[in-house]
C-alpha positions in Angstrom: 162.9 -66.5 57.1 164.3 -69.7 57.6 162.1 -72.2 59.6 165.2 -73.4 62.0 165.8 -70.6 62.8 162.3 -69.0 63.4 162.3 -71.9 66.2 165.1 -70.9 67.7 164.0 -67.3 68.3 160.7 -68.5 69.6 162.6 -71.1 71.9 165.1 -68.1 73.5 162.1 -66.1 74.0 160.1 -68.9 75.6 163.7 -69.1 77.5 163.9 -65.3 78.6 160.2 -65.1 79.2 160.4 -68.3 81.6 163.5 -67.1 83.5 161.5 -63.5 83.9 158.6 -65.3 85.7 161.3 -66.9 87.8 163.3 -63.9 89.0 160.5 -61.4 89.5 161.8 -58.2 90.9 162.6 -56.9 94.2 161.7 -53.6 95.6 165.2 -52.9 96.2 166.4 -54.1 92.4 163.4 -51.7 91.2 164.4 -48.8 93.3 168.1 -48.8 91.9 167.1 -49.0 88.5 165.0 -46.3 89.1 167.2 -44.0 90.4 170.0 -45.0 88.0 167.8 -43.3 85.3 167.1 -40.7 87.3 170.5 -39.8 87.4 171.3 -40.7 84.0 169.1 -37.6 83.2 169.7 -35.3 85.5 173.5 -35.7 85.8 174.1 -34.1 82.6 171.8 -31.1 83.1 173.2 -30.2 85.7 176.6 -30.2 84.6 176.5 -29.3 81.6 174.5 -26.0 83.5 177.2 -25.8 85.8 180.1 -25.7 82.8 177.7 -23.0 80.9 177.7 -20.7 84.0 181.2 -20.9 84.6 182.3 -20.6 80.9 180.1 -17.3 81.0 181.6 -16.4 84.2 185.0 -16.1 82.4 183.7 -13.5 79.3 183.7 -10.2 79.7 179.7 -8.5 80.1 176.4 -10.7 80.8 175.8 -13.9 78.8 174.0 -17.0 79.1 175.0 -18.5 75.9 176.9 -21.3 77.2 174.9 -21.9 79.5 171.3 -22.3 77.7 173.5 -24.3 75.3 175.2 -26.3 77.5 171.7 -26.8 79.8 170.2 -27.9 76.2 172.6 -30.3 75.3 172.6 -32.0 78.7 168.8 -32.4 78.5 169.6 -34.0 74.9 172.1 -36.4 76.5 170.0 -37.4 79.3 167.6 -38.4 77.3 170.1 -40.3 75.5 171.6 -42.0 78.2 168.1 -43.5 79.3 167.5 -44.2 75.6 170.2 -46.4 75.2 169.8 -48.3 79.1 166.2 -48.8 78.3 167.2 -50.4 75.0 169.5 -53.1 76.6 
């Protein structure tokens, strides 16, 4: 790796971890990220539930295809969504 710009990277991350210490946060900042991953995950359960049952509502005879599917790929996509927020 090349030396310039192995100082660089160390110098943005002295940055980032300096303005970290600074800007410690809130209970109110933590709460909302909290519950925004909260609902990241459970948002698509719970739809894609909802769109399984009523999918199956509209065949003829009892089925929960749709909706075991549908639960499944919310769960996938949930986990997805908090995945990817975590990551930035």
């Amino acid at each position: 790796m090349n030396p310039l710009k192995l100082k660089e990277r160390i110098e943005n991350q002295v940055k980032r971890i300096k303005q970290a210490q600074r800007e410690k946060p809130t209970l109110v900042s933590q709460t909302t990220y909290i519950t925004t991953l909260g609902l990241m995950i459970v948002l698509p359960i719970v739809g894609g539930a909802y769109l399984g049952h009523w999918i199956d509502s509209l065949m003829a005879g009892y089925s929960i295809r749709w909706t075991i599917t549908l639960l499944l790929g919310g769960v996938v996509m949930g986990f997805f969504n908090v995945y990817f927020l975590i990551k930035d």
